[in-house]
C-alpha angles and dihedrals in degrees: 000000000000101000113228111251119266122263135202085266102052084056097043082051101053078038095058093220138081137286101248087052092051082042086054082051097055092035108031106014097168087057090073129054129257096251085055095044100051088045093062086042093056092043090048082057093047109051093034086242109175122200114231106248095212106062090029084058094043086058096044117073112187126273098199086225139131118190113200110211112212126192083219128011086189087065108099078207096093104036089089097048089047084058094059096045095046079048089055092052098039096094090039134081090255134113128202129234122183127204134178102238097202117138096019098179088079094044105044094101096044092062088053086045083055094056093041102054107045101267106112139019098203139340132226116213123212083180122099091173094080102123126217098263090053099060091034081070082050083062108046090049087053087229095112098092090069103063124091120186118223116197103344123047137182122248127244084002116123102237132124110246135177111205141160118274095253109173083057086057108047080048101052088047093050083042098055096048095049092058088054093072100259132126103167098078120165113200107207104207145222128239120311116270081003099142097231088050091064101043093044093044100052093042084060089050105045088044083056093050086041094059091037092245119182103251125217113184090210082063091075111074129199113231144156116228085262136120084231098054086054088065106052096042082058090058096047082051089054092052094053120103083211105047114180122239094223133032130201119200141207084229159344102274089045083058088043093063101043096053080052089054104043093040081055096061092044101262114145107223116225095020083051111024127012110220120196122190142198126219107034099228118186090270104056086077096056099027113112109273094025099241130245100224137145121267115238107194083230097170095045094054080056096057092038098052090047092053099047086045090051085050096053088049096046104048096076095215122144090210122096115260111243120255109258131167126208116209123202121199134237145221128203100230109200130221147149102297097079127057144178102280108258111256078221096064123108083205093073114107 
């Protein structure tokens, strides 16, 4: 049985309010509060209610702004890849906002007020957490074709992305350090669900299965992307009875962290321990010891995502853009941190 499409009323109905109130939604946002808001936006989600483009776009005059949305403005990561992207705009009408997108769920509707009422033009996301309910609401509002991610993506979601290619990098790093002569190889992990997490983590995995490695589970070791998180997974490396002779990890802080760590309670790394990052920030060259890590083209992602974004406003179609990733590539730059495995070690397998 086809169901009939959803009107104003179905939603001032889910909504429990009326339908000049869901109308001042769609019109004036900033003139309701957020718990009414987000109680039309649920109840857009819920019915399948879909705004009708024309008349949204007759209402909205252009802002000439593009608001970046970043998981931590406190993460050196991502300076490089905002200065790509303020470089792609910086011969265009368009102007930049920036915005932290932690804890997305209470900010949600304020990136849609955005696009309704004339702030903003499009939006890059650096954040690869938003959940399904969320961009279902991008895309009742029809505001979901003009959204690019940069770095991070979400599965399964129709957006266009331009991203790393991660699954390169996690294998040159286990590579290298194979070649190296270990065996005995920890991963220190992202954030739980965090896409990157996943792709470096089961490139890792499948490399290790690949070359018929022995596997600890302790070896895999939960983080967080932070300098913190390094740390604690070094301490967690001292206390093991069978203590790896090389570590990857999820990035360079991480890295960061567990050298810290380590260096503290007297190990020599990379006599020691071998540590492998992933990012390449400004201070991996000039950290002690200088880090092995793998490159991301940071700045690069940035440009590219701006100028995709620019193309998708300027092309005046009413028809989605297709999903499309673009993926950089990556290069293992080699420093001190890592070394040849010592003939000596009990570790060797």
């Amino acid at each position: 049985m086809k169901h009939k499409t959803a009107k104003i009323q179905d939603v001032a109905r889910v909504a429990g309010v009326s339908t000049a109130t869901v109308s001042r939604a769609l019109s004036n946002p900033q003139k309701l509060s957020e718990a009414t808001l987000k109680a039309v936006s649920d109840a857009i989600s819920a019915t399948g209610y879909r705004i009708n483009k024309t008349a949204q776009s007759l209402r909205r005059q252009k802002a000439n702004a593009i608001l970046v949305c970043v998981p931590n403005l406190g993460n050196p990561f991502f300076s490089q890849i905002l200065s790509g992207i303020s470089k792609g705009f910086s011969s265009t009408k368009y102007s930049v906002l920036i915005t932290d997108s932690q804890h997305l769920d209470q900010k949600e509707m304020r990136i849609i007020d955005s696009f309704s009422d004339g702030t903003i033009d499009g939006m890059i996301c650096l954040d690869g957490n938003f959940k399904s309910n969320q961009l279902d609401k991008f895309s009742a509002f029809n505001v979901d074709d003009k959204i690019v991610f940069a770095c991070e993506w979400v599965d399964n979601a129709n957006y266009p992305s331009i991203r790393s290619d991660n699954e390169k990098g996690a294998k040159l790093a286990f590579r290298h350090l194979y070649d190296l002569g270990h065996r005995k190889i920890a991963h220190v992990t992202g954030p739980e669900n965090n896409v990157l997490t996943l792709i470096r983590r089961d490139s890792l995995n499948h490399e290790r299965e690949r070359l018929g490695l022995p596997f600890n589970p302790e070896w895999i070791i939960r983080g967080d992307f932070s300098v913190a998180s390094g740390v604690e997974a070094g301490h967690r490396i001292l206390d093991m009875k069978d203590r790896p002779t090389a570590v990857f990890c999820a990035s360079d802080e991480v890295a960061f962290g567990l050298i810290s760590a380590l260096t503290s309670a007297g190990l020599n790394v990379p006599k020691d321990i071998s540590v492998v990052g992933f990012d390449d920030i400004s201070l991996a060259d000039n950290f002690v010891p200088a880090l092995t890590t793998i490159r991301q083209n940071r700045k690069f992602i940035g440009l590219r995502a701006a100028e995709k974004l620019s193309e998708i406003l300027e092309q005046n179609k009413e028809q989605k853009n297709p999903y499309s990733a673009e993926i950089v590539d990556v290069e293992l730059i080699v420093r001190a941190s890592t070394s040849r495995i010592h003939v000596y070690s009990s570790n060797t397998y």
